[in-house]
N, C-alpha and C positions, 0 to 999 in steps of 0.2 A: 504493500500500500504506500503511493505515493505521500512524501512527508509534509504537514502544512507547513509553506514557506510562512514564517515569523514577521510580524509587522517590524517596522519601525520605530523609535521612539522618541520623543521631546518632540528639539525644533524640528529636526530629520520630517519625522510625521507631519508635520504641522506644513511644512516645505510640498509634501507629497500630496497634501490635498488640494492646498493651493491649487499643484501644476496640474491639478483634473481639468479645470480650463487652461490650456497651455499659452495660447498664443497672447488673451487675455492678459493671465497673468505675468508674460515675460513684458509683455506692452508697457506694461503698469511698472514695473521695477526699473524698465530704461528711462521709460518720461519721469519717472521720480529724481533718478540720476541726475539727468537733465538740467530739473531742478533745480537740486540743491547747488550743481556745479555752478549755474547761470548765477544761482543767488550770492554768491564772493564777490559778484563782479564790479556790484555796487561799491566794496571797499576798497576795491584793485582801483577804479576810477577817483574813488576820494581822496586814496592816497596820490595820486598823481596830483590832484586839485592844488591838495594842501601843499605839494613838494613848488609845483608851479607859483602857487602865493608865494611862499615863505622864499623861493629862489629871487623873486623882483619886488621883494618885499619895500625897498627902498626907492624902486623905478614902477610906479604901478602902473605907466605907461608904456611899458616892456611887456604888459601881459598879453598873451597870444589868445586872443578873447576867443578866436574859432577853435583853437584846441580846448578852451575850456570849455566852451559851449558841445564841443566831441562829447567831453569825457562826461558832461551833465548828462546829455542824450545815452553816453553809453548805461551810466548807472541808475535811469529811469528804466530804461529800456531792458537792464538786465533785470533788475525789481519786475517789471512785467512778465519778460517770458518767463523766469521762475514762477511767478503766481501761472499763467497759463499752462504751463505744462504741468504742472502739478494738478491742475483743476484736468486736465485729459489722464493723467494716470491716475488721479480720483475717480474717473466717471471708467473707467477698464476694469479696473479694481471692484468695484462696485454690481457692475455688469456680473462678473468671475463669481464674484460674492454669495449673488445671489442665485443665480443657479448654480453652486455646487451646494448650498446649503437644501435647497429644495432636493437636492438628487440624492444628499445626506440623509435627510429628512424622510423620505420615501424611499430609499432602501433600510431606513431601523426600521420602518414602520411596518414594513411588509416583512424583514425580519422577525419580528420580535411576534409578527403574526404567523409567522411559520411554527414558533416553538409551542413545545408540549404546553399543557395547560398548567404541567406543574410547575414549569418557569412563571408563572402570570401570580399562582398561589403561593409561591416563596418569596417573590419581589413585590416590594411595594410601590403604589401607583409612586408615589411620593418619588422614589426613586428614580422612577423610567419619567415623570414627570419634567426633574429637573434636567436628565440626561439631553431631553431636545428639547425644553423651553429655553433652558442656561448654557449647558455644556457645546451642546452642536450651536446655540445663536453666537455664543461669542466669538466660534470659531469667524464668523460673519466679519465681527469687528476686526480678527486680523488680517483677514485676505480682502479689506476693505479698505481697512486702514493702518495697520501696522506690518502689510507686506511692505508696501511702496516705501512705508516710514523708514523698514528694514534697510531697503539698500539705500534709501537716502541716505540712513545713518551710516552706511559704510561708506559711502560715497565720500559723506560731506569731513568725517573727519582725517582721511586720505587726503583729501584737496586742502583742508584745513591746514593741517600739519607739514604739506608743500609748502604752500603760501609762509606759513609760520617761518620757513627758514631762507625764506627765498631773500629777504631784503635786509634782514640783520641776523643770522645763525646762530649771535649769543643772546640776543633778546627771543630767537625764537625755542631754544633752551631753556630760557626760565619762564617763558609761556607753557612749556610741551610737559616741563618737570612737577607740576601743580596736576595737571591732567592726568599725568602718571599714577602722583599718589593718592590722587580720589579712586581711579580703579583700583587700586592695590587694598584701600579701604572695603570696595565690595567684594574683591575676590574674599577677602579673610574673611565677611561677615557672611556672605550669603555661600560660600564654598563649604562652610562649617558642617558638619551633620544634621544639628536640628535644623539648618535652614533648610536642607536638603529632604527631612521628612515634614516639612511644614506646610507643603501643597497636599501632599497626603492625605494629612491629619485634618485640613480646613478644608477639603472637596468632604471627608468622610464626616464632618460635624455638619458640613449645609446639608447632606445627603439625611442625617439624624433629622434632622430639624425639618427639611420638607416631610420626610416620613410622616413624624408626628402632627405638622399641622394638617397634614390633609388629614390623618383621625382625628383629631381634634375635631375639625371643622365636622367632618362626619359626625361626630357626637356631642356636636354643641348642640342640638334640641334637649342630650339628656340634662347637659351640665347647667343649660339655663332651668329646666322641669324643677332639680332639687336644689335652685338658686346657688350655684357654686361660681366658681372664676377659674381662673387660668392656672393659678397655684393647685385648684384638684388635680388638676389634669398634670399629673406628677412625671410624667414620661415628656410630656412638651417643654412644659417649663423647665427640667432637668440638663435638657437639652439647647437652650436658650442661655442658662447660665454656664454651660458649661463651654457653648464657642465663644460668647464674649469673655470667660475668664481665659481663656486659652489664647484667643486674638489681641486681649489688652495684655497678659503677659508675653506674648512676641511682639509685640508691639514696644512695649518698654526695653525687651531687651538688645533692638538695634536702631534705638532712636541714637543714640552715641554715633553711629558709625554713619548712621543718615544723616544727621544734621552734618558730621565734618565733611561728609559728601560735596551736598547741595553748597557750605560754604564753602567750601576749596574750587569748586568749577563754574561756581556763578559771580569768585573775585580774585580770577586769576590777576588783576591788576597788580595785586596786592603784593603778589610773590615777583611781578613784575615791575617794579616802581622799585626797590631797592638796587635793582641791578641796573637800573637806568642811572640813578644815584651815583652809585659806585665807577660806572665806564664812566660819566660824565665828569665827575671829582679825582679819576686816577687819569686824566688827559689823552684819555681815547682816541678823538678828534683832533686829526692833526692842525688845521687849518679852516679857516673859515666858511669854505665851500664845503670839509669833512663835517665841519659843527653844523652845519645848516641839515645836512641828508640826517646825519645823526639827531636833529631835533625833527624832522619829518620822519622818521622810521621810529623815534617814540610816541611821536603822537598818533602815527600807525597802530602801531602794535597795544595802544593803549583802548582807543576805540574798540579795534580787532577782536582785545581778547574780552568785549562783551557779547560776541556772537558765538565765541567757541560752547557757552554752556548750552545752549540749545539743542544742538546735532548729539552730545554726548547724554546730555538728560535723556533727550528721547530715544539711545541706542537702550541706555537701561531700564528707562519702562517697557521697551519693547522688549526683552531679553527678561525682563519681572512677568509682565504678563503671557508672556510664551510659554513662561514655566508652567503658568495658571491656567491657561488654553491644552497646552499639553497632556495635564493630566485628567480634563474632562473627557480628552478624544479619549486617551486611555481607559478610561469608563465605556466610552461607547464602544470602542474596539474589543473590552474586556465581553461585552452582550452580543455584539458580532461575530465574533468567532463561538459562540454555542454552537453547537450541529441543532440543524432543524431537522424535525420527523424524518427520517431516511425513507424514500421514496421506491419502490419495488422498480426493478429493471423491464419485470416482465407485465405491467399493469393490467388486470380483470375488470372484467362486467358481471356482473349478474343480471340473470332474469324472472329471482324467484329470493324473498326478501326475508324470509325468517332468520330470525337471530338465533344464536347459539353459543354456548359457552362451553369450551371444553374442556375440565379438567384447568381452571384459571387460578393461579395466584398471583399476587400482585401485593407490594410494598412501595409508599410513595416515597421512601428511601432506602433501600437495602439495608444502609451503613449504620443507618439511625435510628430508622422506628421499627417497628411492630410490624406484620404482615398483617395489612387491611382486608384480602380476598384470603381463603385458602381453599382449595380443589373445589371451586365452584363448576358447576356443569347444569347446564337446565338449558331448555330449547320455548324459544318463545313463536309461535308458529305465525306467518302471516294468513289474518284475516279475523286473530284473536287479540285475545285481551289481556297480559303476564302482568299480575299486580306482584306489586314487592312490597312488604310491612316489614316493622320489625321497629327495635329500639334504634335510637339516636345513634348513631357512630355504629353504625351494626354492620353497614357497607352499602348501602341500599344506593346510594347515591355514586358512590365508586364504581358501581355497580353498570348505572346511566354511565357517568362521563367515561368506560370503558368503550362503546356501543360505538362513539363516533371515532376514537382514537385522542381524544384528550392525554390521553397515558396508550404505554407502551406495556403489554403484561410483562411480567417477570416471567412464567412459566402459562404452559398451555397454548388456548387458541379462542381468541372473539371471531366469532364467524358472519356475515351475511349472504346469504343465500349459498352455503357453502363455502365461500369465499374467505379466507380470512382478510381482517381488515388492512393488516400489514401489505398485502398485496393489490392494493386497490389504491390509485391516486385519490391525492388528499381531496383534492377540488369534487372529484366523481364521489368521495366516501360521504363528505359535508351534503352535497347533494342527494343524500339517500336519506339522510335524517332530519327531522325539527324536530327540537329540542326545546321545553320553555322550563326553565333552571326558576327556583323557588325566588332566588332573590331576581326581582326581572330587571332590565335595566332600558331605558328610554332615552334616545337621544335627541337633543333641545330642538328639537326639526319639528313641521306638523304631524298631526296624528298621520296624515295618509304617510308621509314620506317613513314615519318608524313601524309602520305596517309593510310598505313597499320590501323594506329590508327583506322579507319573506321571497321576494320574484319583483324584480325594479321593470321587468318588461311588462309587469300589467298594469291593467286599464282603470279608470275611475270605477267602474261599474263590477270588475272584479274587487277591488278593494271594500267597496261597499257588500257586496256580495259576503264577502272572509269577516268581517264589523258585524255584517248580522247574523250568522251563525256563532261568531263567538259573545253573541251576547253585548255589542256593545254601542252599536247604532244608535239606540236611543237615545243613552247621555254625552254620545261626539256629536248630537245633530243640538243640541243644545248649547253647547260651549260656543264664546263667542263670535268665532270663524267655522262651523264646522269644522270637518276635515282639513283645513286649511287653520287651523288655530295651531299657534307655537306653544309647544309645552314650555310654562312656568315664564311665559312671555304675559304682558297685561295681567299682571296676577292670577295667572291660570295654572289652576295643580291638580292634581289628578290623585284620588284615595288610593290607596294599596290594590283592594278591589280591580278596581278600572283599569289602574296600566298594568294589572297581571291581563284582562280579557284585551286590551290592545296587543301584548304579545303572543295571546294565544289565537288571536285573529292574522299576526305575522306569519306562524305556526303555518293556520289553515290555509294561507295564501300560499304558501311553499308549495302543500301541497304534497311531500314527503311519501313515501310508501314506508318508510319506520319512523314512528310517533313514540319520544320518549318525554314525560310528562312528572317533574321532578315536584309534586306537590304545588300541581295545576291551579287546584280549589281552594286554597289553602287561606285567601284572603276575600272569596266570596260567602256571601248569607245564602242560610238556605236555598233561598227564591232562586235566586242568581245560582248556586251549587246544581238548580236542579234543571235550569233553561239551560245551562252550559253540561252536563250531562247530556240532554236532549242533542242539542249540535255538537256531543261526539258522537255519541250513536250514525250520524251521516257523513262524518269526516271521516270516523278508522273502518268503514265500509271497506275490506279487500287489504288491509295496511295490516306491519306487526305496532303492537300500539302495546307499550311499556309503560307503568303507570307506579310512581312511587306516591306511595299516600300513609299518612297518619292517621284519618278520619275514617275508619274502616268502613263506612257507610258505602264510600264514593268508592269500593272495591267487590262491592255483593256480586256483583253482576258479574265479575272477571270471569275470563276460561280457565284460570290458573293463580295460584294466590303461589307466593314464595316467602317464608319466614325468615327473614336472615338475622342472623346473630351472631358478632361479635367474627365478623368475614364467612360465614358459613349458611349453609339453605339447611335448616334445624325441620324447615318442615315445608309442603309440597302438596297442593289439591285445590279443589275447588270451595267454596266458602262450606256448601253444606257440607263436603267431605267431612274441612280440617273440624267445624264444630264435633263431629260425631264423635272424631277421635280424643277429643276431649286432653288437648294439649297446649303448648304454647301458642296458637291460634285463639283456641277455646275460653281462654284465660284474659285473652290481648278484648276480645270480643267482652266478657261480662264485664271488666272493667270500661269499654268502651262506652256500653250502653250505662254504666252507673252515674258514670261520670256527666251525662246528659241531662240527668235528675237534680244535679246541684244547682241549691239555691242556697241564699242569704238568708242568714236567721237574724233576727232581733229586734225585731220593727216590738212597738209599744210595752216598752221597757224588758223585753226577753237578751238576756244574754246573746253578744252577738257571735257568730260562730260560722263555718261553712258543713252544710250536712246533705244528704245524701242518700 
């Protein structure tokens, strides 16, 4: 088996995504060049100016007004095309930007859709959230703006440090030796260890922290219900103090080396004004022509050296924030390289839709947990009705998300129409089943468009059609927009109820020949339990229709009931069978029906109690 070749990593990586737009991004890095080169030119000009003053300083009738007016035009002029070219390698850069981030963006997306179900149940949204809202957007800001800044910044302080030596070699010495020891300052600070594990540690504290706020937010109805605050919520808050203590202690411990930084590169004068002192006072200057260049190359290099802190500032935020870009891609590259579903070479059809389990076991971690399934086997036929009961965590639902390939078994075989499902492309397997999962979920679109999801090629009149057998025509024809109203738009919400029968109207719209129904009922009233009963009876007509339920009412009817308990099928028949047998069925049943009869005691001074 061919070896996977190894990303890249840091700037390397960050370089490589870039040049996914190639011609773009090399466009952008020469016009930056360009740039900053053009942009000296204004001080190569002023030097001349001032050299010109101070030569006829005494004959200011001697001045060669058209050479000065040259060197004006040349130093506007270079001021301009710098800004112009820079504003063209902005608008490439930009271009580059944004479509590799889109192409970024829509390859995790359709990754991350590829992976097992049990990748989605281990990672939190919070996670994958910030990976493309934060992680892949900033990459945006460098291939937008800190590519071009990039080779600006090498550009400019190569030209820079030319220039620096070209007119006085010992003034440009005690400009270049200030610059020196500011980098020397960030090598030791940020070259250190902890600086080294501190991109780390601050992706993995904001990665904390979205976690908890998206719970948070999720469970902020409860924390306001038992009037709490932010402090209950002991995992957010935890989390909140623990990056600000972390961020304000790295924060103190290279403010030393930042501040000497910023003041050593932003007054290099300072290191240069003693050495002007000293040639000046040790009679440098031979002669009066030597003393004159020698007073225009300090007043050069005195202007000069307030331009050098800029190109060098911004090579080190761009070299600060690459670290910080770097190790978000690393995040994303860390979810990209997962294997998705391994895909069969030799892909099946079926023509005959019963499900099957053969002999299945199944752990949703080998390494860690418990065996969820063990030697399960049961055949659920098409054109019937396999109900699954049992206690909480018994499997029942492992059981469902086996059917479509959410999970891969450990040992055995999930079969469709003989078929196993490993052998079946994902797209074709997805296409055999609707599934409506207990918790439902609804996207902020119209009703019709989160019904669509079931078949986007039908028609108004099919969708209406799918709304009224599941029950739910009546109160979408009521809502502001009908069919056309945005969930949770103009204060429109929908009860637990309703957007379970919106998704079971997505369900009938599919259309599916296997119907698996993960506690369908579970948020409708009688009334509604028993019209939505009615419009299954005409939907699992000819389909295998798998039915987990808690409410053993809404299982009477099955061809087949399954008892599972604690990964196992304890028991197997039809409802009046398992009663007869008078066993874990039989038992699940009189407690069912007891538990129907509880009422509230205590009304007019009676102790209050729950009885039964």
């Amino acid at each position: 088996m061919k070896k996977k070749m190894e990303r890249k990593k840091g700037m390397a990586r960050l370089l490589e995504l870039a040049f996914i737009k190639k011609g773009l991004s090399i466009s952008a890095c020469v016009l930056s060049v360009i740039s900053v080169v053009t942009s000296f030119s204004p001080y190569i000009a002023i030097y001349f100016i001032i050299r010109e003053l101070i030569t006829h300083f005494t004959d200011l009738n001697a001045l060669d007004a058209a050479y000065m007016v040259r060197l004006a035009w040349i130093a506007a002029g270079g001021a301009g095309v710098a800004i112009l070219f820079n504003w063209f390698a902005l608008l490439c850069s930009h271009i580059a930007a944004f479509n590799i981030i889109y192409k970024l963006k829509l390859d995790f997306m359709q990754h991350i859709a590829s992976l097992p179900l049990g990748f989605h149940t281990a990672t939190s949204t919070g996670k994958l959230r910030k990976i493309i809202d934060e992680n892949i957007e900033k990459l945006e800001g460098f291939i937008a703006h800190q590519l071009p800044d990039l080779a600006g910044s090498v550009a400019a302080p190569i030209s820079a440090l030319v220039i620096l030596f070209v007119f006085d070699w010992r003034m440009g010495i005690a400009s270049f030796v200030p610059i020196v020891a500011s980098y020397v300052i960030q090598m030791v600070a940020f070259g250190s260890k902890p600086a080294q594990t501190f991109i780390t540690k601050y992706q993995d504290s904001l990665d904390d922290m979205n976690t908890a706020a998206v719970e948070y937010v999720r469970g902020v109805s409860v924390v306001k219900a038992f009037n709490q605050t932010i402090f209950s919520f002991h995992k957010f808050h935890e989390t909140i103090v623990t990056y600000g203590s972390f961020v304000k202690n790295y924060t103190a411990a290279f403010k030393t080396h930042m501040t000497l930084f910023l003041t050593i590169v932003h007054h290099v004068y300072i290191f240069l004004l003693p050495v002007i002192i000293l040639l000046a006072g040790g009679g440098a200057p031979g002669n009066a022509a030597d003393y004159g260049n020698f007073v225009i190359s300090s007043l050069f290099y005195i202007i000069y050296s307030f331009s050098l802190a800029t190109p060098f500032v911004k090579m080190m935020y761009v070299a600060g924030n690459g670290r910080q870009i770097a190790n978000g891609v690393e995040r994303m590259d860390a979810i990209m390289d997962l294997p998705s579903l391994a895909e069969s070479a030799n892909p099946k059809t079926v023509s005959e839709y019963s499900v099957s389990f053969e002999d299945v076991t199944f752990s949703y971690n080998a390494e860690t947990e418990a065996v969820a399934l063990q030697g399960v086997s049961f055949t659920a036929k098409q054109g019937e009705i396999t109900a699954l009961v049992g206690p909480s965590g018994g499997g029942k639902s492992t059981i469902a998300h086996l059917i479509p390939r959410f999970y891969d078994v450990s040992e055995g075989a999930v079969k469709i129409g003989g078929v196993d499902v490993r052998d079946m492309e994902t797209e074709y397997l997805t296409s055999l089943v609707s599934f409506v999962f207990q918790d439902v979920f609804l996207f902020k679109q119209s009703i019709a468009d989160n019904i669509l999801v079931g078949d986007k090629n039908a028609t108004r009149e099919e969708v209406v059609a799918a709304a009224k057998a599941a029950q739910c025509h009546e109160f979408i024809e009521k809502l502001p927009k009908g069919y056309d109203t945005i969930i949770g738009a103009e204060n429109t919400h929908l009860s637990g109820g309703e957007k379970q029968r919106v998704v079971i109207a997505r369900a009938i719209l599919k259309n599916a020949p296997v119907l698996v129904f993960d506690e369908a009922t579970s948020f409708s009233d009688p009334e509604n339990e028993y019209k939505i009963q009615l419009a299954f009876e005409k939907l699992m007509k000819d389909k295998t229709v798998i039915i987990i339920a808690h409410r053993l009412s809404t299982v009477r009817g099955a061809n087949k009931i399954l008892v599972i308990e604690k990964g196992k099928i304890v028991e197997e028949g039809s409802h009046d069978l398992l009663l007869t047998e008078v066993g874990r069925y039989s038992r699940m049943w009189e407690r069912y029906n007891a538990a129907l009869g509880w009422t509230l005691a205590g009304a007019k001074g009676e102790k209050s109690c729950i009885n039964y």
